[in-house]
C-alpha positions in Angstrom: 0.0 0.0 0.0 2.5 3.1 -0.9 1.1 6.2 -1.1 0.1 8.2 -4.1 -0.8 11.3 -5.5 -4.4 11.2 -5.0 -3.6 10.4 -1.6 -1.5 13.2 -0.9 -4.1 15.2 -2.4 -6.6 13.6 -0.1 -4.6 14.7 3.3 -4.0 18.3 2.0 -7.5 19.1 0.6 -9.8 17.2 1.9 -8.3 16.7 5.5 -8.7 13.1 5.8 -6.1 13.0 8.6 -8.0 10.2 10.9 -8.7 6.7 10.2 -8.7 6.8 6.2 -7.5 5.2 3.1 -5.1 8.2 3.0 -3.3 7.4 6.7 -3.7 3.6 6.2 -1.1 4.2 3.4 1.2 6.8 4.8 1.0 5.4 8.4 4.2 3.0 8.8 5.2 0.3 10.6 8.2 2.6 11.7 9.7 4.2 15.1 9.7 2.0 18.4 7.1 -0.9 17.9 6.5 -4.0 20.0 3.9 -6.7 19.5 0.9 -7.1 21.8 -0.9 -9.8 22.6 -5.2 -9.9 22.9 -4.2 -12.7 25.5 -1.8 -12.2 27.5 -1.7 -8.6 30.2 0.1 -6.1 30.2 2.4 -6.5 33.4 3.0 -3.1 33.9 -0.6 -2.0 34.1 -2.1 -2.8 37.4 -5.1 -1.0 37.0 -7.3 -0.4 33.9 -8.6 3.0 33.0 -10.3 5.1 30.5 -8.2 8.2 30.3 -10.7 10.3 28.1 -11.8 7.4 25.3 -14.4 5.7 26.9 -18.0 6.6 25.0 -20.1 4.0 26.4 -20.1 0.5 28.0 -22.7 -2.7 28.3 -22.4 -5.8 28.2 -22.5 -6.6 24.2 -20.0 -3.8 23.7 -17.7 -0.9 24.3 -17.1 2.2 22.3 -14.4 4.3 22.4 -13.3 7.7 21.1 -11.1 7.6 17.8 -7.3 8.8 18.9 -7.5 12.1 17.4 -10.4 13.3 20.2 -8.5 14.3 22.6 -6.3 16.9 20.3 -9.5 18.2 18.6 -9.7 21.7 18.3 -6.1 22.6 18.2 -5.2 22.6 14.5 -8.3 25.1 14.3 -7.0 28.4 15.1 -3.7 27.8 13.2 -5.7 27.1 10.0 -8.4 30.0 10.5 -6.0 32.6 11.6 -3.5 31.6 9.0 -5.9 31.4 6.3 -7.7 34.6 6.7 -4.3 36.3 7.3 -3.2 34.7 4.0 -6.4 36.0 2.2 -6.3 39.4 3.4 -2.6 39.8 2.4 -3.3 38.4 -0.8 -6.5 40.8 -1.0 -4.0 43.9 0.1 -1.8 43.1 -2.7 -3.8 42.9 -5.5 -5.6 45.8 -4.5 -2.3 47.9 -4.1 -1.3 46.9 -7.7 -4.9 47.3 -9.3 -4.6 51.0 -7.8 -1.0 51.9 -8.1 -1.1 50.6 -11.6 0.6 53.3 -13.0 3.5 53.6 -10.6 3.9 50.0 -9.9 7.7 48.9 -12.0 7.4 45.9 -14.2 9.9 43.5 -12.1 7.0 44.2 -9.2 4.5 43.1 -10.9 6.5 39.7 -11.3 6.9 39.7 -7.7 3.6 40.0 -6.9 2.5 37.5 -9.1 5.4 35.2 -8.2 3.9 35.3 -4.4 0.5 35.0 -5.1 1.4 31.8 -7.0 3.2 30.9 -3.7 -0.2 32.0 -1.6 -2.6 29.3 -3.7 0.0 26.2 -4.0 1.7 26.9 -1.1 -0.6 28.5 1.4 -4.0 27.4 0.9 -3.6 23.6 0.6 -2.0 24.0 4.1 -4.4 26.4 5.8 -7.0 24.4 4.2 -5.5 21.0 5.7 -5.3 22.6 9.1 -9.5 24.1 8.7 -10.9 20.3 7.2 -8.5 18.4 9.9 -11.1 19.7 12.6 -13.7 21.4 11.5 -17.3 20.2 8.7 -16.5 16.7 9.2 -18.0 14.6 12.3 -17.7 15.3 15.8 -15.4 12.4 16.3 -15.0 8.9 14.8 -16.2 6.3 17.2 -15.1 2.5 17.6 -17.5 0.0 19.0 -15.6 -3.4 20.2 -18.6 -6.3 20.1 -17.8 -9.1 22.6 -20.2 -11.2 21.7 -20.0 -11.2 17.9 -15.8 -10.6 18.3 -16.2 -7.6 15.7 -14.7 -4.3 15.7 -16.8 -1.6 13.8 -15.0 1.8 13.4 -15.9 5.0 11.7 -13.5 6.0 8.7 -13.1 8.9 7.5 -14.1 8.4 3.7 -15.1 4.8 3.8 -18.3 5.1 6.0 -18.3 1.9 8.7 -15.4 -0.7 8.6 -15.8 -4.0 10.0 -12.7 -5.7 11.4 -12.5 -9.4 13.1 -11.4 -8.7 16.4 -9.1 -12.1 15.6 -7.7 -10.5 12.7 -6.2 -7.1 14.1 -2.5 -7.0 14.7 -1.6 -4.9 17.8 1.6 -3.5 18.5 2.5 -0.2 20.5 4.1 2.7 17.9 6.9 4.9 19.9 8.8 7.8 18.1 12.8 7.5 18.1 15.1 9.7 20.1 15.6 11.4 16.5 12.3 11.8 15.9 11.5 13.2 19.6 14.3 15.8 19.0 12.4 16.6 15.9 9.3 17.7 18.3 7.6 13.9 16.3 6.8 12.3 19.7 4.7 9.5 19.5 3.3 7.4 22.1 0.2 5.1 20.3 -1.4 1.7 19.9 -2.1 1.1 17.0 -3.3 -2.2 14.6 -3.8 -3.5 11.2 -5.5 -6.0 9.3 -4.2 -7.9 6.4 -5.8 -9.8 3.6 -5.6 -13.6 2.7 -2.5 -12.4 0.2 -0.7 -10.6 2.7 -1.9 -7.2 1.8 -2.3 -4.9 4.4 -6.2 -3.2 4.1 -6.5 -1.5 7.3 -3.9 0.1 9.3 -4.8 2.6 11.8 -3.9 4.7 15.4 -6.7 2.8 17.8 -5.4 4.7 20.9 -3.5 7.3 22.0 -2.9 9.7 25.1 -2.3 12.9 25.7 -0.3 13.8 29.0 2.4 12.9 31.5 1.8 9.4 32.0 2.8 8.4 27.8 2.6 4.8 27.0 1.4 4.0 30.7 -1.9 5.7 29.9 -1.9 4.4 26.4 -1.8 0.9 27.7 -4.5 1.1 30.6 -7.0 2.1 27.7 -5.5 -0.9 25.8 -5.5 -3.3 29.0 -9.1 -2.0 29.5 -10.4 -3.2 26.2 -8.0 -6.1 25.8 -10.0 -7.1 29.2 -13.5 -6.3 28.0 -13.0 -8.4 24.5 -11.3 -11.5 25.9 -11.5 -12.4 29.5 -15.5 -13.7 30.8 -15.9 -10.6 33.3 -14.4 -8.0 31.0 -17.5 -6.6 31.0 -18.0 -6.0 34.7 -14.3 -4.6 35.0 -15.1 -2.2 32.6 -18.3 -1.5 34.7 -16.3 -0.8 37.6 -13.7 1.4 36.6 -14.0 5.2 38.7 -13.5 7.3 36.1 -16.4 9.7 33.9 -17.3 8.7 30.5 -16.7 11.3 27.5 -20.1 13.2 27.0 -20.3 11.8 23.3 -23.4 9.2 23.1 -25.0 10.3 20.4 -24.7 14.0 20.8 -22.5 16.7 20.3 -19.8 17.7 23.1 -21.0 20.3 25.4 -19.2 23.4 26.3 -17.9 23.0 29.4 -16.9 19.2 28.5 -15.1 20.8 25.7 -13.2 23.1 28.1 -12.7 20.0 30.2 -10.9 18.3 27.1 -9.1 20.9 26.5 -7.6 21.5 29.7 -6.9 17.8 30.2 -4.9 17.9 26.8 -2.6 20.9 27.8 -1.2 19.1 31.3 -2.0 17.2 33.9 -0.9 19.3 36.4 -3.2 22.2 37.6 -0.1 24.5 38.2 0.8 23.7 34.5 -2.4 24.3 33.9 -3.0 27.5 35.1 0.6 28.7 33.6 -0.1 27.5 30.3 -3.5 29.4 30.5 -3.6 30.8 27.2 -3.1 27.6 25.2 -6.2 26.2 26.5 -7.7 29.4 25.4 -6.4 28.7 22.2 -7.3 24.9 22.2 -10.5 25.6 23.9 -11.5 28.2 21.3 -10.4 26.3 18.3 -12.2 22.7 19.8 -15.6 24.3 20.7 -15.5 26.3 17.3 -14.7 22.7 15.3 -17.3 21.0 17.4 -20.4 23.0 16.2 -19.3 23.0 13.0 -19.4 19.3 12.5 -22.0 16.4 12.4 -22.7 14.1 15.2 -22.1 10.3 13.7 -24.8 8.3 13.9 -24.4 4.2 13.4 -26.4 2.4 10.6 -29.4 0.7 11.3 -27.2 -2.7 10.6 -24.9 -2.2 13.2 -26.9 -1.1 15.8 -29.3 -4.2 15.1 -25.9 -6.1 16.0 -25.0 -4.4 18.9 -28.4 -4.3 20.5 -28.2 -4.3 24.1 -30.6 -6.7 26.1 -32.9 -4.3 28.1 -32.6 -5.9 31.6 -28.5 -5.5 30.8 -27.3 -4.3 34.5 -23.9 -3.4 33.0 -24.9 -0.3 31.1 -23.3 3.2 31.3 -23.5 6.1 29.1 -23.7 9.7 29.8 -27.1 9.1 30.8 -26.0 7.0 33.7 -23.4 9.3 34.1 -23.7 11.5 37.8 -23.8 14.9 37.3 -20.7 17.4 36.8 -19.5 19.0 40.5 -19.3 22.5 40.9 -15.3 21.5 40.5 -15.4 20.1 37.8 -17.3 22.7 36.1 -15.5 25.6 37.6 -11.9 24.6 37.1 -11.4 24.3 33.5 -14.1 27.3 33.1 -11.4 29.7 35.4 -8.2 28.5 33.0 -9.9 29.4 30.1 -11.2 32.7 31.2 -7.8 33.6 33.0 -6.1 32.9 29.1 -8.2 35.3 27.6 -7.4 37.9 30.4 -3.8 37.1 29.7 -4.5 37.5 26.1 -6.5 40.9 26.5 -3.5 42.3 28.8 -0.9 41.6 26.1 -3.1 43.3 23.4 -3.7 46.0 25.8 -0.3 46.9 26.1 0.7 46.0 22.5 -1.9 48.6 21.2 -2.6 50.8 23.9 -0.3 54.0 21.9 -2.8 53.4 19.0 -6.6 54.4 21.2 
């Protein structure tokens, strides 16, 4: 499966940067890897937990969040400010040379043209991969894991529904090099793929990934949680039991303060990080609740819900409904960090453009 033009074209225009045709070709078998088994645990992981992926659970299945949730959001801003800042130069200089037609040399005229050139092959396939990365697509890209009929069904990005045999999948953990973490290319992710009778790799995606101080130790509880659910007879019932709030994602679209939550969870771990990195949660909280409402909440096709129906006296069910309320802690936290960013963002432009009022 090497990658081609159309593919290229696929990740740059159209944004398909999640579980596509486009990323099961460019995504490699490369970096740090290491084989896991769906029967054997995890030794280092004591404790199972869902770290921000878990959607909903029950006794026929599980669904998780695609790997991508958690960084929703924080491409947004860089595209949208980057792209209207690109457009309105591009505006300013065609308008200067339309008006100054007369004055303007020959040679500038080249130049001008030369960078506009550089604006639309350059600049907007960027911008534009940044804006359809997050934002007019769906909300996120759910996985359900069936125990009982051993199938994995997954939302792609441009293929509708994929059905994998849980049997089939290939696990392994994906770590970046030292070179590549030098680079800024960390990379900390379980990820799996499918091949075909010939050997032909069909599927090959990220199935999990966190985002914080813990690495491949929080990676691998949400992989030793579903490894768990999917082979051993009370999988189910540990899943039940874990202490820890399910994403507000079952069938609707994420709330704000849930978004703010996200976002703050994303930044750090640490509160005091937290609160010092205030304005990046601004950004990423901006940018994720903007990308949120412009998108489409998935819904499943009548098929596979009809094979993940749940039975109705199932004692084992949690979704949000389920869910307790938020506390007033919960709530107030992440609102605070992302009000105190924009005051740290008004100050700066305060003093940045105060000799201009």
């Amino acid at each position: 499966m090497q990658p081609t033009k159309k593919d290229f074209y696929n990740l740059y225009v159209r944004g398909n940067w999640g579980f596509s045709k486009t990323m099961s070709k460019i995504t490699k078998l490369k970096g740090s890897t290491r084989p896991l088994e769906k029967n054997t645990s995890v030794p280092s992981v004591k404790e199972t937990k869902f770290n921000c992926s878990v959607i909903s659970i029950n006794a026929t299945f599980l669904e998780v969040v695609d790997a991508d949730n958690r960084l929703r959001g924080l491409a947004t801003p860089f595209g949208l400010v980057g792209g209207l800042a690109t457009l309105l130069s591009g505006w300013l200089v065609i308008y200067y040379m339309v008006a100054q037609s007369t004055n303007v040399p020959i040679p500038i005229y080249f130049l001008a043209t030369f960078l506009l050139l550089l604006v639309v092959l350059i600049g907007f396939p960027i911008f534009n991969s940044l804006v359809r990365r997050d934002m007019f697509r769906k909300t996120h890209y759910p996985m359900r894991f069936n125990r009982r009929d051993r199938k994995v069904y997954a939302w792609s990005q441009d293929m509708g529904v994929v059905t994998m045999n849980w049997d089939d999948i290939q696990f392994y953990t994906s770590e970046a090099t030292k070179s590549q973490d030098r680079r800024g290319m960390s990379r900390e992710e379980i990820r799996g793929y499918v091949r075909d009778r010939n050997g032909n790799m069909l599927y090959h995606l990220v199935f999990f990934k966190y985002e914080g101080f813990k690495g491949m130790k929080g990676v691998l509880e949400i992989w030793e949680l579903v490894r768990r659910y999917m082979e051993e007879p009370d999988g189910y019932i540990q899943a039940y039991q874990v202490d820890q709030r399910l994403l507000d994602l079952d069938g609707k679209r994420e709330s704000f303060i849930h978004s703010l939550i996200q976002a703050t969870q994303v930044i750090a771990d640490s509160r005091i990080l937290q609160v010092i990195l205030a304005m990046a949660i601004t950004w990423t909280g901006t940018g994720r609740l903007i990308a949120k409402w412009t998108c489409r909440v998935p819904r499943w096709p009548e098929w596979v819900e009809e094979k993940c129906r749940v039975d109705p006296n199932d004692p084992y069910v949690r979704n949000r409904q389920t869910e307790r309320p938020l506390s007033a802690r919960e709530i107030l936290w992440p609102l605070f960090c992302y009000l105190l960013g924009w005051a740290e963002v008004l100050v700066i432009l305060y003093f940045c453009f105060r000799g201009y009022f």
